[in-house]
C-alpha positions in Angstrom: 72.3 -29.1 -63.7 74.6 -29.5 -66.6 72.8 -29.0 -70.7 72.5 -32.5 -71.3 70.1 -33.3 -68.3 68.1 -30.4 -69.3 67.9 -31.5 -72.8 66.8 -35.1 -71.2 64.2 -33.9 -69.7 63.0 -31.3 -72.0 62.0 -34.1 -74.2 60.8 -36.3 -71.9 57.2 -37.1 -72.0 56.2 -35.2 -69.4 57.5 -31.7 -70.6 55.2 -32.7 -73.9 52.0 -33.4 -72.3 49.2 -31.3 -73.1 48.4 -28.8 -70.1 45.3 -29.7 -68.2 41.9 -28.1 -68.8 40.9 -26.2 -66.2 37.3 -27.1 -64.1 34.7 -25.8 -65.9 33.2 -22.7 -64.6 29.1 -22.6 -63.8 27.3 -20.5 -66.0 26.5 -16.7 -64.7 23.0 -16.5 -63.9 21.9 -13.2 -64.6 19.6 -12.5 -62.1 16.5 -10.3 -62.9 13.4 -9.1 -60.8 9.9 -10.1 -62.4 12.5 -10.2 -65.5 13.4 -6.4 -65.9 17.2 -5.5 -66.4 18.3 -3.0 -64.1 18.0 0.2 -66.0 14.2 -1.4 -66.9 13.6 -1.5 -62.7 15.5 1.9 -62.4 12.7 3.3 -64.9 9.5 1.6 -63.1 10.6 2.4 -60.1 11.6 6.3 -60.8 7.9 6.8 -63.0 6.3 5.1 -59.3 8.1 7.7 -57.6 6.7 10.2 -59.8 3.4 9.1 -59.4 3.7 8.8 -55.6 4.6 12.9 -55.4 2.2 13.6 -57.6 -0.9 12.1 -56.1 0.5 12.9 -52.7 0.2 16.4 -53.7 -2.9 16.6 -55.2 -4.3 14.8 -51.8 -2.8 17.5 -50.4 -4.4 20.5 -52.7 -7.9 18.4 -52.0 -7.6 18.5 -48.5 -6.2 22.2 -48.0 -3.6 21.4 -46.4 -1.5 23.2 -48.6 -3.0 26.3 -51.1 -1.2 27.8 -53.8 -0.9 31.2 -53.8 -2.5 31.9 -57.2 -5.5 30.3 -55.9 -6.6 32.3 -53.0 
């Protein structure tokens, strides 16, 4: 290619045209659970945990399944 067709078609129209938008993106849905954020579902669900071991051992205490030394 020699300079003057590259100056042809440097200004030629289709070197100006504008560049072409690209497809529009969907939105990100951020998706939530009865509408907690994670860390929000990380705290219910670590306090239910909690709760869980506690009760579990104070069925446990009830029944005698299980006596604490301090207690005898």
């Amino acid at each position: 290619m020699s300079l003057d067709e590259l100056r042809e078609q440097a200004s030629s129209q289709a070197f100006l045209e504008p560049a072409r938008e690209p497809a529009p993106r969907r939105q990100y849905r951020e998706r939530r659970f009865l509408g907690l954020t994670a860390f929000q579902r990380f705290f219910v669900s670590l306090l239910l945990f909690l709760i869980i071991c506690m009760v579990g051992s104070f069925f446990l205490l009830v029944t005698q399944r299980v006596v604490l030394p301090f207690l005898n």
